[in-house]
C-alpha positions as CSV (number, residue, x, y, z in Angstrom):
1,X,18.9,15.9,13.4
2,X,16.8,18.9,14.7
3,X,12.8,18.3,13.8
4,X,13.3,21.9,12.2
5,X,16.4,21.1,9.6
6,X,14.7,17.7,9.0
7,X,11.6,19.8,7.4
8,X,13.8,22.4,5.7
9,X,16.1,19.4,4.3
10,X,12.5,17.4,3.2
11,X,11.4,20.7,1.7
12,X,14.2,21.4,-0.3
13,X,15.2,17.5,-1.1
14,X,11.1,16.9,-1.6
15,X,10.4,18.4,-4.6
16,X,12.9,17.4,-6.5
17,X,12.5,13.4,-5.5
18,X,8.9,13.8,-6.4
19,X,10.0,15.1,-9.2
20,X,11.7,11.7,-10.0
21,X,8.6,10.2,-9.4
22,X,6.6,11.5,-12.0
23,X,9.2,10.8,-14.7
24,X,10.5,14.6,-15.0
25,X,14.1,16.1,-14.4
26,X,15.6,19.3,-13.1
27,X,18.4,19.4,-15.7
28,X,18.5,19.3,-19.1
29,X,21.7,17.8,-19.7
30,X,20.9,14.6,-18.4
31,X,19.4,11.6,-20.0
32,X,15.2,11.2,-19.3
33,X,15.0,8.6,-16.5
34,X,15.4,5.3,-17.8
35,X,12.0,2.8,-17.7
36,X,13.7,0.1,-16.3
37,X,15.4,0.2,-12.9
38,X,18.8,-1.9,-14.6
39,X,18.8,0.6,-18.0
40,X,18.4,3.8,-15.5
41,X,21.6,2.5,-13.1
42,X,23.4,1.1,-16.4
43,X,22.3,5.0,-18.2
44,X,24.2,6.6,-15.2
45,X,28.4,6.6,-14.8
46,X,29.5,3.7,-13.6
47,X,29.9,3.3,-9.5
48,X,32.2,0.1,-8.5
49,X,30.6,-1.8,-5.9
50,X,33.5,-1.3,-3.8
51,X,32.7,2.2,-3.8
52,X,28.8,2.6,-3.6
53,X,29.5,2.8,0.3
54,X,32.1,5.8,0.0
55,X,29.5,7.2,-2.3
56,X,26.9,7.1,0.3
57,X,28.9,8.2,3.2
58,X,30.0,11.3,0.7
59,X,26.3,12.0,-0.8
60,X,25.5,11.7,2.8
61,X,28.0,14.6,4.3
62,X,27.2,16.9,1.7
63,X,23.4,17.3,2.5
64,X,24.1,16.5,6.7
65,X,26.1,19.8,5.9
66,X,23.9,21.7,4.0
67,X,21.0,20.9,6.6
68,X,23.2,21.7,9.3
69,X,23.5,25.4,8.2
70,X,19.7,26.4,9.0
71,X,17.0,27.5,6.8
72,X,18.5,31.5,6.7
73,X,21.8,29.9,5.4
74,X,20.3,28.4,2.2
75,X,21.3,30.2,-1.1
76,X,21.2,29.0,-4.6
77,X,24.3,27.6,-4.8
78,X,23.6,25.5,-1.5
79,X,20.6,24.1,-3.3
80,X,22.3,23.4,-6.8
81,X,24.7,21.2,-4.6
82,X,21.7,19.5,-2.9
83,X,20.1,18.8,-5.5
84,X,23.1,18.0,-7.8
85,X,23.9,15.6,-4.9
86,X,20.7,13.9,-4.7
87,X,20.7,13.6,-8.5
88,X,23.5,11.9,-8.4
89,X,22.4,8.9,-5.8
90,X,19.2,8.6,-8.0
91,X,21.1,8.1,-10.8
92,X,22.5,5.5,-8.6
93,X,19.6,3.8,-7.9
94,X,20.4,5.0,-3.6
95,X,18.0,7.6,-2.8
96,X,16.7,5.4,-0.4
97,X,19.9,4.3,1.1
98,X,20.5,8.2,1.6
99,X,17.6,9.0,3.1
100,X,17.7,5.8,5.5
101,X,21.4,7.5,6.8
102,X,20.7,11.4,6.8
103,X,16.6,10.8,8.4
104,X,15.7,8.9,11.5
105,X,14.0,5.4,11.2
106,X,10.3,6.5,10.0
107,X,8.1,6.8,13.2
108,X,4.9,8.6,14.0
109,X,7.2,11.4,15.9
110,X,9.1,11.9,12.3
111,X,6.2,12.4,10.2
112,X,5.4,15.9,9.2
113,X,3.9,18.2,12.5
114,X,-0.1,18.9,12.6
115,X,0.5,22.3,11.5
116,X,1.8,20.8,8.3
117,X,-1.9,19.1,8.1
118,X,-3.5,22.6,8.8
119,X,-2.3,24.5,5.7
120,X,-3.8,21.6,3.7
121,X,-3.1,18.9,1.3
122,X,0.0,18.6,-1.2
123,X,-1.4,18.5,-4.6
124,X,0.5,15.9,-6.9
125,X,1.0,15.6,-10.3
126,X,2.2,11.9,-10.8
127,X,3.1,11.4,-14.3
128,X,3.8,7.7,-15.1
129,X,6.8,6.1,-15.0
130,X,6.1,3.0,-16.8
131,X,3.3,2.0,-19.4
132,X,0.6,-0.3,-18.1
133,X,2.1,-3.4,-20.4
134,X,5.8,-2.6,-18.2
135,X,4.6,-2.5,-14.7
136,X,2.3,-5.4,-15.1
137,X,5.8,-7.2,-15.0
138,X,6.0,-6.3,-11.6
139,X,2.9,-8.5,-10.9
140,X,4.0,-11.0,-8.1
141,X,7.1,-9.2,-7.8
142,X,7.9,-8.1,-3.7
143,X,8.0,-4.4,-3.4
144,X,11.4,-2.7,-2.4
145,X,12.5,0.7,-1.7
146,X,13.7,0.2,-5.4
147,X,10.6,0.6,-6.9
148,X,9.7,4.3,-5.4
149,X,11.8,7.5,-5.4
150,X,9.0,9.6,-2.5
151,X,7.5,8.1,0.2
152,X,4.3,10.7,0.9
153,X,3.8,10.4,5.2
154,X,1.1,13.9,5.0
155,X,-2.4,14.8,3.6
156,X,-1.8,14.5,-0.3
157,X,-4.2,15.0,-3.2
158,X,-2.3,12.9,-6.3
159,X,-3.7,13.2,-9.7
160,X,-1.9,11.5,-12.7
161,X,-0.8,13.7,-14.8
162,X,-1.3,12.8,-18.2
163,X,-5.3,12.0,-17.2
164,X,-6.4,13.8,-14.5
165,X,-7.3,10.8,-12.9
166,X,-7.4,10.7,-8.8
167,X,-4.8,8.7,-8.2
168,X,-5.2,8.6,-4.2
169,X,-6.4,11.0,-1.6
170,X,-4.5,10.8,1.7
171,X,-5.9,11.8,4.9
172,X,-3.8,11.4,8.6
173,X,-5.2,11.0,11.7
174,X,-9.2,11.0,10.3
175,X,-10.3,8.2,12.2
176,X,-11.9,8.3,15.7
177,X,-10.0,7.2,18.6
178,X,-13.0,5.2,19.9
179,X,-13.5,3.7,16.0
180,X,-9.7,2.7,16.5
181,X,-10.3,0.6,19.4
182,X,-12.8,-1.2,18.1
183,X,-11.2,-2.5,15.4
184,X,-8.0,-3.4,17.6
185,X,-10.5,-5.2,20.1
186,X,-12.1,-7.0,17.3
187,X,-9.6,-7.5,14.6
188,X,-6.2,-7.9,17.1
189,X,-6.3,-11.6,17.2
190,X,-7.8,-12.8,13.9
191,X,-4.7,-14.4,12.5
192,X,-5.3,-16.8,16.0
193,X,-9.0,-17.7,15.3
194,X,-8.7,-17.7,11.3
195,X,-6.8,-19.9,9.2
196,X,-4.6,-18.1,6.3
197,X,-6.4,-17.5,2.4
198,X,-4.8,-20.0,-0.1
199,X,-6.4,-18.0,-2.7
200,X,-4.7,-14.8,-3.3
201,X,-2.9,-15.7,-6.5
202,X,-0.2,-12.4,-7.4
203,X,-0.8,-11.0,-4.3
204,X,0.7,-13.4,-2.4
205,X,3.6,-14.0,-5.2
206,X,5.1,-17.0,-7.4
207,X,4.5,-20.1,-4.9
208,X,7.5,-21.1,-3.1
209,X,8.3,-23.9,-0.8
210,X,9.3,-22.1,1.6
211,X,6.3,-19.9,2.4
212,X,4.1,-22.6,2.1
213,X,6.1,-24.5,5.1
214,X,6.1,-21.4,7.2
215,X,2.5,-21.5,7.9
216,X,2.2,-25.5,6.7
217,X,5.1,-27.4,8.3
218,X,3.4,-30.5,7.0
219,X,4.2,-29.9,3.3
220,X,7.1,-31.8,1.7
221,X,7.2,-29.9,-1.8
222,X,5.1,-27.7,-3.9
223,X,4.6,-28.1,-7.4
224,X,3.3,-24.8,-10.0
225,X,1.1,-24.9,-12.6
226,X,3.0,-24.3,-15.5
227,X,0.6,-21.8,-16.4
228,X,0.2,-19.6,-13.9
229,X,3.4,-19.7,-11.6
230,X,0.6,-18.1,-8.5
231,X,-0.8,-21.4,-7.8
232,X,-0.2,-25.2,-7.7
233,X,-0.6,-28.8,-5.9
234,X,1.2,-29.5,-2.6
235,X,2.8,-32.9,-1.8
236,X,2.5,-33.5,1.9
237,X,5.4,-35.1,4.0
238,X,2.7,-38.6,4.2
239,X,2.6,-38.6,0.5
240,X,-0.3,-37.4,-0.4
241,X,-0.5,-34.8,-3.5
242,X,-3.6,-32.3,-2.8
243,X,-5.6,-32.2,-6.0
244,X,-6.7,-28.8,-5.3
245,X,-4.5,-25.9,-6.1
246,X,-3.1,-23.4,-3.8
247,X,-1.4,-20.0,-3.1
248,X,1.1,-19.3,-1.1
249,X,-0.8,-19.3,2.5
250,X,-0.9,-15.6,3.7
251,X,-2.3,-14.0,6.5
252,X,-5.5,-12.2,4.2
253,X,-9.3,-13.1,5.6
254,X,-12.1,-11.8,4.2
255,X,-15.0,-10.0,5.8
256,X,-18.3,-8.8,4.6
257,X,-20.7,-9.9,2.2
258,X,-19.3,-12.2,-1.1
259,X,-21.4,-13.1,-4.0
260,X,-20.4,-16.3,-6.0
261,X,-22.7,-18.0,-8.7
262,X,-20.8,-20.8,-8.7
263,X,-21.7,-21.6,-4.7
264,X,-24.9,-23.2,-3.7
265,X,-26.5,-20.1,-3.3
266,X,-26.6,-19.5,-6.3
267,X,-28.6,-15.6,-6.6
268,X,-27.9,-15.1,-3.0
269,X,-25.3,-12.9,-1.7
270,X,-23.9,-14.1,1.9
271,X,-22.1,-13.3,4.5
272,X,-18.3,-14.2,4.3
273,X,-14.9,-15.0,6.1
274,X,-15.0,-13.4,9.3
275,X,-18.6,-12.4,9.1
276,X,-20.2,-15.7,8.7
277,X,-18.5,-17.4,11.6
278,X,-18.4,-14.1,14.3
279,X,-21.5,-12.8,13.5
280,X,-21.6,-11.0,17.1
281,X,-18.1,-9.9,16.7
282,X,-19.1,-8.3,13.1
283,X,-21.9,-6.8,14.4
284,X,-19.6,-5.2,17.8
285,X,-16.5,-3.9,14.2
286,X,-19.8,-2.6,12.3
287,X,-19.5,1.1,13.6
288,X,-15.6,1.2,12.3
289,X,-16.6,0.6,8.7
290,X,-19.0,2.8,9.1
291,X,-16.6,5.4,10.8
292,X,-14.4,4.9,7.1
293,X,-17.6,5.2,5.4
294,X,-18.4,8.5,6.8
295,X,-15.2,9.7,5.9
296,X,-15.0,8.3,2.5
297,X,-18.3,10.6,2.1
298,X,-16.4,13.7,3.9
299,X,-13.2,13.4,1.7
300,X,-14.4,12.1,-1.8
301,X,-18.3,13.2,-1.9
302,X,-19.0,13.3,-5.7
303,X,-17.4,9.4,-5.6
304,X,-19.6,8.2,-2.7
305,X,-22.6,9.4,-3.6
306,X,-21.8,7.8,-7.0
307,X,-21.4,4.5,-5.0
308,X,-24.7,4.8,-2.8
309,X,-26.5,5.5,-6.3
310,X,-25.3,2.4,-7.3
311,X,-26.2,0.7,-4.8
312,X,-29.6,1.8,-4.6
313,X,-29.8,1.0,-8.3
314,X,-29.2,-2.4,-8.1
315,X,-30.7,-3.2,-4.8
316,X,-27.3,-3.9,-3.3
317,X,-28.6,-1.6,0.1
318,X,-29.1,-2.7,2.7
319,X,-28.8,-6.5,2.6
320,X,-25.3,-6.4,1.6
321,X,-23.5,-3.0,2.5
322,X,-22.0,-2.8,5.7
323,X,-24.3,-0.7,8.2
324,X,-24.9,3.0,6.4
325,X,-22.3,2.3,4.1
326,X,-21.9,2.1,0.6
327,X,-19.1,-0.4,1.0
328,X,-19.6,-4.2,1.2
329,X,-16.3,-5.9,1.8
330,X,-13.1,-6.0,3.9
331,X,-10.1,-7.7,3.3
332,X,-8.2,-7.6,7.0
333,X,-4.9,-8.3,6.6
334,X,-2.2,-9.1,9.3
335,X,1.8,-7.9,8.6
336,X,0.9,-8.8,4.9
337,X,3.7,-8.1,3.2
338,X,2.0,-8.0,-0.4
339,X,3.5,-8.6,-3.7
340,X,2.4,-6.4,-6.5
341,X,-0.7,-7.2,-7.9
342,X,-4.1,-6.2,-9.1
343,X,-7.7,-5.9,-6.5
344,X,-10.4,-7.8,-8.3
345,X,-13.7,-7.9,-8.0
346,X,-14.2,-3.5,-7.2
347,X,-16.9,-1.9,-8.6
348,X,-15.7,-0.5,-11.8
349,X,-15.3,3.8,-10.9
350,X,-15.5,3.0,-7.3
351,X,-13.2,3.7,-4.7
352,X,-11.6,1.2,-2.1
353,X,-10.0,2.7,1.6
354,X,-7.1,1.7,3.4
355,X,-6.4,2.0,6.9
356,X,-4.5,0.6,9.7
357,X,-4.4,0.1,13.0
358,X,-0.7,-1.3,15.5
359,X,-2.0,-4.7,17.6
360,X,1.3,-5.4,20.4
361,X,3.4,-2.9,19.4
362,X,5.0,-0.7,16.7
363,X,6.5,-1.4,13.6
364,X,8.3,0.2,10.3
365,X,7.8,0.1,6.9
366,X,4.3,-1.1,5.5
367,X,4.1,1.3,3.0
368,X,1.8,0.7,-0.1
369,X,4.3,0.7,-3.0
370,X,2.3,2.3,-6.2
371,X,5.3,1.2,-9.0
372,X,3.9,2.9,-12.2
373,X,4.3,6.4,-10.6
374,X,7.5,5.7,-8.3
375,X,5.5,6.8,-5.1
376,X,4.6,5.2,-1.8
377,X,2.5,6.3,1.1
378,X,2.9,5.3,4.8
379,X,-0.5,4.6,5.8
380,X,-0.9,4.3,9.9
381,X,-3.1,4.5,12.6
382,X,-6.1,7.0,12.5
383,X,-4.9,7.7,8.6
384,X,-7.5,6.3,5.4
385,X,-6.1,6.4,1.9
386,X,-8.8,7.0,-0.7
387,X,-7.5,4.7,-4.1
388,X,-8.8,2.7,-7.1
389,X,-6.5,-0.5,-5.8
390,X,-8.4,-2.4,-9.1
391,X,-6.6,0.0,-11.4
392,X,-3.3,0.5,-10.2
393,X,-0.8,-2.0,-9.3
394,X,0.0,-2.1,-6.0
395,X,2.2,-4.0,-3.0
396,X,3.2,-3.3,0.5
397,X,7.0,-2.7,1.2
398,X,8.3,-5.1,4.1
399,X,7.1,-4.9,7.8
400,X,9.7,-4.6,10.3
401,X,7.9,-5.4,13.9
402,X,9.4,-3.0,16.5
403,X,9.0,-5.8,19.2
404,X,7.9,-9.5,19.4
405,X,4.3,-10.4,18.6
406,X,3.8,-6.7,17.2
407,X,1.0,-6.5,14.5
408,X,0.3,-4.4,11.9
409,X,-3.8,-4.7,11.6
410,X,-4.7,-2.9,7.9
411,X,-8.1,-3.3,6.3
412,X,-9.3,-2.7,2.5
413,X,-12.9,-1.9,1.8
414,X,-14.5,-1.9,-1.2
415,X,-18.0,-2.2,-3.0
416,X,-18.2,-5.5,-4.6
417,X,-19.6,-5.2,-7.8
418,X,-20.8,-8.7,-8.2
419,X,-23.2,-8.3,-5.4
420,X,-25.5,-6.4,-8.3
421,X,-26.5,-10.1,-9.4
422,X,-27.5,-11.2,-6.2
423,X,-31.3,-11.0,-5.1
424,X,-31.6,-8.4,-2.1
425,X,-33.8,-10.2,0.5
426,X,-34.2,-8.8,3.7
């Protein structure tokens, strides 16, 4: 399809899928969207399963044809079938099936043109979907195309409707080319010279057997605590039952400075993860945080100057910020496929970035699933998201390498707000 009738199909089809995404509808005659994805399919008229393909291949034809006809061609009528058409695969539960047959696979080439940067942000209005008790269901559930309705791929400004709280800020192509590289230098092989986290509870979903012998061939069967289906022992293939519990093993490693009073340093903050055993390789990645920390400054100025105050107040700066930042620790994280879950450990009104950076090759998919408001954003190279990742529920939508051994690098700083107990010695 043309680059020019993709962005007049996205225009017209945009609106009203975003509209899906904050809970609102363009007609009404039809039922409010349902808060559970098996009540909204269930709400809708029945589609056989022996037809959902025809379906497709019909919803599909009708907007091809409509996008087909240019931009002049577009009346009212053209639009009420659009729209009535992509209604109707919502209703369905397909959007995403649709948009999969009538778009190209997502690339960098597909995403919308600079020029679309240059007349400035899309302002959102994301009104919930779910209440906070619903979508905490979701915790350790893996995210799906099922569980958004817009996938957001340029500069967005998303407020939640009801609140007026900033959601996420989204910002392509911010990062320097020479901050890039470093991370890619530094960061490229750190699933080689780290062992996995064991530790990451929802995030890394209800322990399975499976996962575990993926990265632990060793391990004959895992048993959960029956109270928290995240962890549990592991029985290896000699016998031996691990007294500690464990998560599934995922390919998470920490970086930074950690506070824990529980650790023999009792007052002291420290060095963690990645930073405690590459010291000179920390020191070569620390202008790259700092790169994001400029930014972070640039693009949310009342909140980082909020966060440096903090810091200052409570001594956190410098001893355990990162360079001139007022950020302390980085989770990197390598083709982490996420399941929904909860940041822990952010300072409470603070903000945490995201970026990302392709190690080997290229890959699809990736995107950070945000269930409560039905959204997702396609965070890549050079791009930051701005987000409170400790408020809102959040998982990453599978990665699809484009080749063998292709990576996809991302990194999450935040300020640590447990660092305010430790002692700041220089």
């Amino acid at each position: 399809m043309p680059e020019r009738d993709r962005e007049v199909y996205l225009r017209h089809a945009g609106p009203f899928s975003l509209s899906a995404a904050i809970g609102e509808r363009r007609s009404s005659d039809r039922a409010p969207v349902a808060v559970d994805q098996s009540r909204r399919i269930a709400a809708a008229p029945a589609v056989p399963e022996d037809e959902i393909e025809d379906q497709i291949e019909f919803l599909t034809t009708i907007a091809g044809q409509i996008v087909e006809e240019g931009e002049d061609s577009y009346d009212t009528a053209n639009i009420k079938v659009l729209i009535g058409a992509m209604q109707a695969v919502l209703d369905a539960g397909l959007e995403a099936e649709l948009r999969r047959r009538l778009l190209p696979p997502e690339s960098v080439e597909s995403r919308p043109s600079r020029s679309d940067v240059a007349r400035g942000p899309v302002r959102l209005a994301l009104r919930p979907a779910l209440s906070e008790e619903e979508v905490r269901r979701f915790e350790g559930e893996r995210p799906t195309d099922r569980h958004f309705d817009a996938l957001i791929a340029q500069d967005a400004d998303a407020h939640d409707a009801d609140t007026g709280r900033l959601v996420f800020r989204f910002r392509r192509g911010v990062l320097p080319a020479a901050a890039v590289r470093v991370a890619r230098e530094v960061f490229g092989d750190i699933d080689e010279r780290m062992k996995p986290s064991s530790s990451r509870m929802a995030a890394a979903g209800r322990l399975d057997l499976q996962r575990v012998q993926a990265l632990r061939p060793d391990v004959l069967a895992v048993h959960p605590n029956p109270e928290n289906p995240f962890e549990g022992q592991i029985e290896l293939r000699s016998g031996e039952v691990l007294k500690s519990n464990v998560c599934n093993p995922v390919k998470s490693f920490f970086a930074g400075y950690n506070y824990d009073r529980y650790r023999r340093y009792h007052e002291r903050g420290y060095p963690t993860g990645f930073s405690a055993r590459f010291p000179d390789d920390w020191a070569t990645a620390v202008p790259f945080f700092e790169a994001i920390g400029d930014l972070l400054l640039d693009h949310m100025p009342d909140e980082a100057r909020a966060m440096h105050r903090w810091c200052e107040e409570h001594s956190v700066k410098p001893a355990f910020t990162i360079g001139r930042t007022c950020l302390s620790t980085v989770a990197v994280n390598v083709n982490y496929e996420s399941c929904f879950h909860l940041d822990r450990g952010d300072m409470r009104d603070g903000y945490s970035t995201l970026t990302a950076v392709s190690v080997g090759g290229s890959y699809t998919g990736g995107y950070l699933v945000l269930p409560r408001y039905r959204v997702a954003v396609d965070v890549r190279e050079g791009d930051v998201l701005f987000n409170q990742s400790h408020v809102d529920l959040h998982g990453n939508a599978p990665i699809r390498p484009d080749a063998p051994g292709a990576k996809r690098v991302s990194f999450v700083t935040y300020l640590k707000e447990a660092l305010r107990r430790a002692e700041n010695r220089a």
